[in-house]
C-alpha positions as CSV (number, residue, x, y, z in Angstrom):
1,X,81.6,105.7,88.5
2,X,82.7,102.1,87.8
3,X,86.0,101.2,88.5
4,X,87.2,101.1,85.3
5,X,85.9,104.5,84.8
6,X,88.7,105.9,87.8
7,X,90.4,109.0,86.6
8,X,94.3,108.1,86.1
9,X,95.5,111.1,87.3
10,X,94.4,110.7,90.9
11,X,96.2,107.5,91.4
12,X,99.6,107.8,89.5
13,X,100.0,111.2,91.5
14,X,98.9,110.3,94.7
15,X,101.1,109.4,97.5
16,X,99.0,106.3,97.1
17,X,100.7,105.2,94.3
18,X,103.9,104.0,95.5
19,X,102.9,101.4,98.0
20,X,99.8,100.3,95.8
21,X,102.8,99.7,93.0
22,X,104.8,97.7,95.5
23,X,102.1,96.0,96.5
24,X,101.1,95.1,92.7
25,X,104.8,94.1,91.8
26,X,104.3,91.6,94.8
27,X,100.5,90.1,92.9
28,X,102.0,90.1,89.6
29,X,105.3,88.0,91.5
30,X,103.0,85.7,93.5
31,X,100.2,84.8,90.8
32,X,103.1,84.4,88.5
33,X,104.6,82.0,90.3
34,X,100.7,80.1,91.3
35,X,101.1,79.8,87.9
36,X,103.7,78.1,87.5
37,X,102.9,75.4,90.3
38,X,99.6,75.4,88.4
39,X,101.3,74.2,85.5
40,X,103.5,71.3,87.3
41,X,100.7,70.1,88.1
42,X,99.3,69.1,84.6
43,X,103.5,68.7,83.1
44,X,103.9,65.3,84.6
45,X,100.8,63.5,83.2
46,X,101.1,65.6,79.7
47,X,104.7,63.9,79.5
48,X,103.3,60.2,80.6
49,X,100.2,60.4,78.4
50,X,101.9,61.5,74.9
51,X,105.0,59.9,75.5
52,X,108.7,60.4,74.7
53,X,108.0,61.1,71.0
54,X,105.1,63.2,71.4
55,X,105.9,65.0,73.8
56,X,108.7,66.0,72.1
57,X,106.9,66.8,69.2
58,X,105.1,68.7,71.7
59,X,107.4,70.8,72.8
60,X,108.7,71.5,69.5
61,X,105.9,73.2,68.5
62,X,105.1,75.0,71.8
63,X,109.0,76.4,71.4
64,X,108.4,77.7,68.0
65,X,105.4,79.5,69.1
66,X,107.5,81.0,71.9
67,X,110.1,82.3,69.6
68,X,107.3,83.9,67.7
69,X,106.2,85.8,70.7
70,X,109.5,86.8,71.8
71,X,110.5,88.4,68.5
72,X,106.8,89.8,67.6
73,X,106.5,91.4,71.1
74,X,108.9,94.1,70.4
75,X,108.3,96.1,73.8
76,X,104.6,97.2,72.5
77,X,103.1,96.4,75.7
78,X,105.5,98.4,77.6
79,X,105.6,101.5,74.8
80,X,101.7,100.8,75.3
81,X,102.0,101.9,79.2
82,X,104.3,104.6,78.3
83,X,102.4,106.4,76.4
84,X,99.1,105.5,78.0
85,X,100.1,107.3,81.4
86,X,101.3,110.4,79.4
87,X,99.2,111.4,76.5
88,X,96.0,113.3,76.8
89,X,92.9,111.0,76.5
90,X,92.8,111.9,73.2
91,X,96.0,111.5,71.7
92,X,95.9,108.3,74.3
93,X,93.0,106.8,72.3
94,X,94.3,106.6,68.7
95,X,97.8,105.9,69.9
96,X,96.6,102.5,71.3
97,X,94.5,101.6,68.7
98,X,97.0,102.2,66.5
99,X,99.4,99.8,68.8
100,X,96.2,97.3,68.9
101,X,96.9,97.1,64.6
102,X,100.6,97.1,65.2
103,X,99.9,93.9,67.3
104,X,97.5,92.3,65.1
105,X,99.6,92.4,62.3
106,X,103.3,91.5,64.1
107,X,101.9,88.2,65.7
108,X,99.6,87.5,62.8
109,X,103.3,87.8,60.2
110,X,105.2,85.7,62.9
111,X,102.4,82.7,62.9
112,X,102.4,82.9,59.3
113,X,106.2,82.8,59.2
114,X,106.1,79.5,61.9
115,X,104.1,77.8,59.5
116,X,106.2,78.8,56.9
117,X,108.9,77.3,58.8
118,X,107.4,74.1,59.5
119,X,106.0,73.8,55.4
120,X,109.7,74.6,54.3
121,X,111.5,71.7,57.5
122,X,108.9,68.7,56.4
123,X,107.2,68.5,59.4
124,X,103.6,66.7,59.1
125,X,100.8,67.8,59.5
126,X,99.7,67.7,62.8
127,X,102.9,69.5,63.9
128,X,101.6,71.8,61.3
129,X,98.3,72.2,62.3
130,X,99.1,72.2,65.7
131,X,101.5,75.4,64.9
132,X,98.3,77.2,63.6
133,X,96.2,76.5,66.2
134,X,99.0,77.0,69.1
135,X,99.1,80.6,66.9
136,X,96.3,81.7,67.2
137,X,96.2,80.7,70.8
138,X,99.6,83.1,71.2
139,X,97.4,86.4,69.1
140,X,94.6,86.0,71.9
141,X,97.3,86.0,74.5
142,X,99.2,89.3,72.5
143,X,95.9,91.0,72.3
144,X,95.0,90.9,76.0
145,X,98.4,91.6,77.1
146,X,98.0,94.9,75.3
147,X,94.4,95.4,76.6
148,X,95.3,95.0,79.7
149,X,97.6,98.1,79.7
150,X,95.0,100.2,81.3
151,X,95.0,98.2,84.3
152,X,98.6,98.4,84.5
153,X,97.9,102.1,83.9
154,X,95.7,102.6,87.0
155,X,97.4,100.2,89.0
156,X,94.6,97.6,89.2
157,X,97.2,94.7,89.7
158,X,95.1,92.4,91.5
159,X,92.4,92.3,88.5
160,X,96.1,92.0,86.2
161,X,97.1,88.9,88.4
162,X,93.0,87.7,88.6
163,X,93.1,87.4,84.6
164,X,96.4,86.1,84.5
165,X,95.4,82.8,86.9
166,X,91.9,82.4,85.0
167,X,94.2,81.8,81.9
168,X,96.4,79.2,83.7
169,X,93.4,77.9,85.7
170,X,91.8,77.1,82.2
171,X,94.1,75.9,80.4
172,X,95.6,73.2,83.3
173,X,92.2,71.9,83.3
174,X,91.4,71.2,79.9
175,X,95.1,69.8,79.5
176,X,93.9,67.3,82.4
177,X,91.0,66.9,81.0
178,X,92.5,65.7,77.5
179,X,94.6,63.4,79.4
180,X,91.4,62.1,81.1
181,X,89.9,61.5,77.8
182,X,93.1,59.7,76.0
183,X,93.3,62.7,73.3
184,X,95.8,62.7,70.9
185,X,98.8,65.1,70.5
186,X,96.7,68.1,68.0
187,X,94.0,68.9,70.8
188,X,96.9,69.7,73.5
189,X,98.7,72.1,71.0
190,X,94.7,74.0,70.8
191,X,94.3,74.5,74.5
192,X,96.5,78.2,74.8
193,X,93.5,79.2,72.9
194,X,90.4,78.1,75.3
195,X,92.9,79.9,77.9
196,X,93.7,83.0,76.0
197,X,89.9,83.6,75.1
198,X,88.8,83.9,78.8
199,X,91.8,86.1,79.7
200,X,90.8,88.2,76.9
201,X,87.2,89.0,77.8
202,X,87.6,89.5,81.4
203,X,90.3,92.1,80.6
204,X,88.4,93.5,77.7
205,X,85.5,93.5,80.6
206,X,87.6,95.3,83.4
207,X,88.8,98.2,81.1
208,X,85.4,99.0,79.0
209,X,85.8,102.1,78.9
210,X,89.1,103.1,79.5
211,X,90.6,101.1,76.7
212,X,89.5,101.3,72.8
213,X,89.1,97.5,71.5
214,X,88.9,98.5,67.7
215,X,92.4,98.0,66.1
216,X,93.3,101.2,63.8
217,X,96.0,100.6,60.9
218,X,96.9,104.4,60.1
219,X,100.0,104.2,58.3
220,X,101.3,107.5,59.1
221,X,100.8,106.3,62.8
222,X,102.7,103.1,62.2
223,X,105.6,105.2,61.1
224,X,105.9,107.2,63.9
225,X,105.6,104.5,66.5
226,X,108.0,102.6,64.4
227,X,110.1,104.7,64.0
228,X,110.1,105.6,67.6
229,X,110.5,102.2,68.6
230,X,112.0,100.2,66.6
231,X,115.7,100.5,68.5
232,X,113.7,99.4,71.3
233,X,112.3,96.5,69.2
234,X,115.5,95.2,68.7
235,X,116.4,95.7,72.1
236,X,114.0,93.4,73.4
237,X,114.8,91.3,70.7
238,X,118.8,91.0,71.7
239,X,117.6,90.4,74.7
240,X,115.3,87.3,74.5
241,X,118.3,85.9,72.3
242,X,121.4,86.0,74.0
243,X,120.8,83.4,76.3
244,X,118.8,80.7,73.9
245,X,122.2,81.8,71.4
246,X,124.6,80.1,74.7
247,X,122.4,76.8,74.0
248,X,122.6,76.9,70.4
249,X,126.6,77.4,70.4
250,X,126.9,74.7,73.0
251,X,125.4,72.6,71.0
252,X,128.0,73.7,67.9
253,X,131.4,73.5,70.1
254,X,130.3,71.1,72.9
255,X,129.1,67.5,73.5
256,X,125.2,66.8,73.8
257,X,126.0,66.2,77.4
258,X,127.2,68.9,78.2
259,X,124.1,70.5,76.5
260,X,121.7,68.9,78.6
261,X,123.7,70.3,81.8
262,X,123.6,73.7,80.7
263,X,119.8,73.6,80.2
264,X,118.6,71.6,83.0
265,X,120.1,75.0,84.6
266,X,118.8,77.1,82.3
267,X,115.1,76.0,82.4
268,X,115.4,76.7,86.3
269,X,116.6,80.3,85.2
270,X,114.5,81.0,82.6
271,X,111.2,80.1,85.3
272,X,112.8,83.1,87.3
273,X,114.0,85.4,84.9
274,X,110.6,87.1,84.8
275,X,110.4,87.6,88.0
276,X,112.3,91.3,88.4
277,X,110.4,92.8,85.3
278,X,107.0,92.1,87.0
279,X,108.3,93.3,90.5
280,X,109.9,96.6,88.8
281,X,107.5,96.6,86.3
282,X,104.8,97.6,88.6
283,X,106.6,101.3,89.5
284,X,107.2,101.5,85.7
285,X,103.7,104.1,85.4
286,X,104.7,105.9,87.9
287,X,108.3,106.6,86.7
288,X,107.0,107.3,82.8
289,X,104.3,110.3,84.5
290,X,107.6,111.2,87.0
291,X,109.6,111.6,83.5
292,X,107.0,114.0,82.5
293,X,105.9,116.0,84.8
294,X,108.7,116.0,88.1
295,X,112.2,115.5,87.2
296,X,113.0,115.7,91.3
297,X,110.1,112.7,91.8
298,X,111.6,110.5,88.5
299,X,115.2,111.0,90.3
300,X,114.0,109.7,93.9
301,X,111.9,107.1,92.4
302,X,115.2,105.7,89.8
303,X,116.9,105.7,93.4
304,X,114.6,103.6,95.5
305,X,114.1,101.4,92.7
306,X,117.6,101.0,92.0
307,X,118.2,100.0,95.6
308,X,115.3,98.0,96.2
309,X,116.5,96.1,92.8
310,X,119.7,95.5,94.5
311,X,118.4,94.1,97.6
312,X,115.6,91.7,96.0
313,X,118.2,90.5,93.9
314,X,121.0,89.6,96.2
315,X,117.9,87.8,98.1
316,X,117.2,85.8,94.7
317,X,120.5,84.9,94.8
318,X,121.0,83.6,98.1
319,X,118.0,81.4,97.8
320,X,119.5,79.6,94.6
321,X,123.0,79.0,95.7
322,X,121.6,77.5,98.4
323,X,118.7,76.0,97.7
324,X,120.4,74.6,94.5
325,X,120.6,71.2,94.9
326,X,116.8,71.1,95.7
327,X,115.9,72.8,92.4
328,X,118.0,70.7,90.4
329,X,116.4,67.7,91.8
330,X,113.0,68.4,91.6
331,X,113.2,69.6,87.9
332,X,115.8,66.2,86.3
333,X,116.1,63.9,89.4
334,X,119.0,62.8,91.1
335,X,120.9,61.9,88.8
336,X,121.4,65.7,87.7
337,X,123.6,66.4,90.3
338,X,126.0,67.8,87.2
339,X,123.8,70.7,86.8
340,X,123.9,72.3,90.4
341,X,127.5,74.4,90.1
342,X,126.2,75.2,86.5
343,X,123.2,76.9,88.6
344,X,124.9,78.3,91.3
345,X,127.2,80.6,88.3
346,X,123.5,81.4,87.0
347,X,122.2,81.7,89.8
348,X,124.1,84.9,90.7
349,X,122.8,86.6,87.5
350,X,119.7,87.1,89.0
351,X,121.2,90.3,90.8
352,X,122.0,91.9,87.7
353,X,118.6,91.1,85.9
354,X,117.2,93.1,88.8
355,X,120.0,95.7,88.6
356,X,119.5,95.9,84.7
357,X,115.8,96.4,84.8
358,X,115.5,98.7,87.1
359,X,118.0,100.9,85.5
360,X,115.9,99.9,82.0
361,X,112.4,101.6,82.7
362,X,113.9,104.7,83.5
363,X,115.6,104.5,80.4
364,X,112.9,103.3,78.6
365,X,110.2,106.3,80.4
366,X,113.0,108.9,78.7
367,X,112.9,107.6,75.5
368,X,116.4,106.4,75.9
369,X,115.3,103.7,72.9
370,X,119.2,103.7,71.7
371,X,120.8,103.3,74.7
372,X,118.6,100.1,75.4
373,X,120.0,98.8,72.1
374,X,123.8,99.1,72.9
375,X,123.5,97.5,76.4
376,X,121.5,94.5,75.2
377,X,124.0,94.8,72.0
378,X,127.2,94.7,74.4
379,X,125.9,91.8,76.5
380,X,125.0,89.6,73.5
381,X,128.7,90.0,72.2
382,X,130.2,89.6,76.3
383,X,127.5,85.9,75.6
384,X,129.0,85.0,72.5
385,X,132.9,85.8,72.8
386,X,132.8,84.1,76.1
387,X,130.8,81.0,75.4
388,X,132.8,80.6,72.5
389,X,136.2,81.2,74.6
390,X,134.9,79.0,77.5
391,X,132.6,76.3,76.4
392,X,135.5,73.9,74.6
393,X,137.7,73.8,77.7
394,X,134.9,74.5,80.5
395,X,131.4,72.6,79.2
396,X,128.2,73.8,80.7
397,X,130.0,75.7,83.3
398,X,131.7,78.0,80.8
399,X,128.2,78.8,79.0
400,X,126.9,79.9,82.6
401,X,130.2,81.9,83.1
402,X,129.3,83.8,79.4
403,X,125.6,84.4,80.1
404,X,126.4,85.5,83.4
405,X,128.6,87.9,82.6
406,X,126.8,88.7,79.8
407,X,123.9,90.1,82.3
408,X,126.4,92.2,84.7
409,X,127.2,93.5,81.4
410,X,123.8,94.5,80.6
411,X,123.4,95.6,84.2
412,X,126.8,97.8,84.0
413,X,126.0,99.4,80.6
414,X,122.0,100.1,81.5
415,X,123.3,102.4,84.7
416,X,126.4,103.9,83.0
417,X,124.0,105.2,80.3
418,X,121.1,106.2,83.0
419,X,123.8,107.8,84.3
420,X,124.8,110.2,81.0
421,X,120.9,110.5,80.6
422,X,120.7,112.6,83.5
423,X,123.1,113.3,86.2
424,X,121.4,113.2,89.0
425,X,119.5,109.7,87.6
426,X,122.9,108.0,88.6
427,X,122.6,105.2,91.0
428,X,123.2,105.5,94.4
429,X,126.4,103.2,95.8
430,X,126.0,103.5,99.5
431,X,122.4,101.4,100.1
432,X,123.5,98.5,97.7
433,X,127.1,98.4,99.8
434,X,125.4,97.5,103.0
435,X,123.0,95.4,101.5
436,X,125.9,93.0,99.8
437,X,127.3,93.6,103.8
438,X,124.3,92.1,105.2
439,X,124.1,89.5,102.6
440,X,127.3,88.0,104.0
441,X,126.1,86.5,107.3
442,X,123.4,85.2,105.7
443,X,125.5,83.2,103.1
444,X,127.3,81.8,106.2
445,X,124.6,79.4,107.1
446,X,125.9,77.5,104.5
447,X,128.5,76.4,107.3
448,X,126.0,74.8,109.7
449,X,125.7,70.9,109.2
450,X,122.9,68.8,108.6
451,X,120.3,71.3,107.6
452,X,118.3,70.8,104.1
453,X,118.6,73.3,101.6
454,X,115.3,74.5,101.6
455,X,116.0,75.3,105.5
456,X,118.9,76.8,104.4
457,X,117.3,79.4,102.0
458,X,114.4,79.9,104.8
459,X,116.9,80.6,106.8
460,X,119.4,82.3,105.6
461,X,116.4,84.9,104.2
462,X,115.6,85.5,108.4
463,X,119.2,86.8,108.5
464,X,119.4,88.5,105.6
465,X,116.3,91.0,106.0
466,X,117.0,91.0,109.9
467,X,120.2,92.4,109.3
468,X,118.6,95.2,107.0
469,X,116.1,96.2,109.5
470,X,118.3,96.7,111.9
471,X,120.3,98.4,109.5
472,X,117.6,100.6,108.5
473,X,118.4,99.9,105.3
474,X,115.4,98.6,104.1
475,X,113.5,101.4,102.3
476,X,110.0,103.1,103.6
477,X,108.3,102.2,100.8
478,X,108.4,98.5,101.3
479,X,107.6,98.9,105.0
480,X,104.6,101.2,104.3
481,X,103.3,98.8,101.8
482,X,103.0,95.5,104.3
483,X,101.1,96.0,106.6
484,X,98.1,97.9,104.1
485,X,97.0,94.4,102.2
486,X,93.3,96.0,101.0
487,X,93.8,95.9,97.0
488,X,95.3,98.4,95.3
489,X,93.7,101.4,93.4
């Protein structure tokens, strides 16, 4: 039996599953963030070789494309992993070639619509054509991501990560490569699809078999999932706004300078926003099968993952207030020293992005589609009534006060309604309470002189997990997982 061929069932309810999760979350964080250095490697000769102008023609069009994706996405990938690791094989089958045609169509409306955008603003035609082509690059990139749920399914991270670094791989080098050969601005906007391709058939490789590649456009299907869904949809949507909506009224009620602070701290973010859905993410099978088949097994796992959230996150947090200054730097220079307490109220979102998504994919394994919609609904009106309130009086430090609240209100909502869900779902106090305990020497390096901030973050992490050990507060799962690096299932 190949590997792609591996019955489901005998690794989402194994005891092996939790620490191959764990150690999944950990490959999907650490090729996430190769990627990213992979891609700093090519940004600074892609800004000298187009130029000011270009490249911010450039970016234009790569921004448009990434609106696209975040409104056309929808949370079909993660219905798609729902639903794969609880139908039979057979209902399992149609359903996700249904959701293959549901994809198709979504991106293939939302490139249409960017190019009906650009048609309608003036724009010429190589921003144009480079729309198209930087579309089409964005369907092979929707297409795999759904493809690949099987692998998500089985918890074949390491494959996930492996496909996920060939894209990045491919694309930084052609990018270089174009630089190399003088190209002009069209050819860069083409390279997503080079990338996308190869991600696509090395998935579409690994789960032959396990994963139909025909699209089906059954429209009594559609409705269902749609119908399903759709709260969900808008959920995701909210979400992907809320923030980009603080830039966009900054740039109504404030001056352009202030602007430019705010999102010198906000690029930094929005790198590590990602970050606790791919560490969570990676338990998210495991809690949908939990949800239906072992109420007591969904209740422990919503519990460790609740915790564990808490803990990465007050570590994420910790690093940037004190590594701060660094990250500022390296991003705009020295001269952005005006960004770095902008950061540092940013910075302490990151614990409730954790806190909010792991309280989200139990929500979203019971089919708690509504309740997804009225957290991300509450924290886009905390976003707007307080960047509004703040931003005149406050600049870019009152648009990081409104997003940040904003996410604590996501975070506070997400476990109030887990909570009324089911009872015994409700998070657990005592774990997080020592963890913010612990997390209070470690802030007190700060205090020592002379150190860099880097240091500081390196260190400060020493006390911080130190104190949990001894503690005994960090959970068994985690431990379990180190020391057993051989891939995962």
């Amino acid at each position: 039996m190949s590997a792609a061929d591996e019955p489901l069932v005998d690794v989402l309810d194994s005891p092996e599953a939790g620490p191959a999760a764990i150690r999944g979350g950990a490959l999907r964080a650490g090729g996430y963030m190769a990627g990213i250095l992979l891609s700093l490697v090519s940004a600074p000769f892609v800004v000298r070789h187009l130029g000011t102008v270009d490249f911010g023609r450039y970016t234009l069009v790569l921004s448009i494309i990434a609106l696209v994706a975040g409104l056309t996405e929808g949370g079909v990938a993660a219905v798609g992993l729902r639903e794969y690791t609880t139908r039979p094989e057979g209902e399992r089958d149609r359903l996700m070639r249904n959701l293959l045609g549901v994809r198709l169509v979504l991106t293939v409306v939302g490139v249409l619509g960017a190019l009906a955008f650009t048609l309608l603003a003036g724009y010429d035609r190589t921003l144009v054509l480079g729309t198209a082509l930087a579309g089409i690059g964005l369907l092979l990139q929707s297409m795999q991501n759904l493809v690949a749920v099987p692998l998500a399914g089985n918890l074949r991270y390491g494959w996930a990560t492996v496909t996920d670094l060939a894209r990045q791989i491919v694309t930084v080098s052609i990018t270089l490569a174009l630089v190399i050969a003088g190209a002009e601005l069209l050819p860069f906007l083409a390279v997503s699809i080079a990338g996308g391709a190869v991600a696509l058939v090395m998935t579409a490789t690994l789960v032959r078999g396990a994963m139909p590649l025909r699209p089906a456009f059954d429209p009594a299907e559609w409705w269902l999932l749609i119908r399903d869904t759709l709260p969900y949809a808008a959920a995701i949507a909210l979400n992907v706004a809320y923030f980009r909506i603080a830039i966009i009224l900054m740039s109504l009620v404030s001056t352009a300078t202030e602007t430019g602070v705010f999102s010198i701290s906000f690029r930094i973010l929005e790198v590590l926003l990602p970050i606790p859905a791919l560490v969570i993410g990676a338990v998210f099978p495991i809690v949908a099968r939990a949800a239906r088949d072992d109420p007591a097994r969904l209740a422990y796992a919503t519990h460790r993952i609740f915790e564990t959230a808490v803990i990465v996150g007050l570590w994420f947090v910790l690093c940037v207030e004190l590594a701060a200054p660094f990250l500022v730097e390296v991003l705009a220079g020295a001269d952005a020293g005006a960004s770095v307490p902008v950061l540092r109220w940013q910075g302490v979102a990151l614990l409730a992005t954790f806190v909010a998504v792991g309280c989200g994919f139990p929500l979203l394994s019971l089919h708690r589609h509504r309740d997804l919609l009225v957290a991300n609904g509450v924290a886009l009106v905390v976003s707007v009534g307080l960047t509004l309130g703040l931003v005149p009086s406050l600049g870019a430090r009152g648009a990081a006060i409104g997003t940040t609240a904003a996410e604590f209100a996501l975070a506070l909502m997400s476990g109030v309604l887990l909570a009324r869900a089911r009872a015994e779902l409700r998070p657990p106090l005592a774990g997080p309470a020592i963890a913010v305990l612990c997390a209070l020497p470690a802030a007190a390096v700060v205090l020592i002189p002379g150190l860099h901030e880097v240091a500081r973050a390196a260190l400060a992490s020493v006390v911080y997990f130190g104190a949990l050990t001894l503690l005994g507060r960090v959970p068994q799962e985690l431990l379990d997982a180190i020391p057993r690096l051989r891939p995962a299932p």
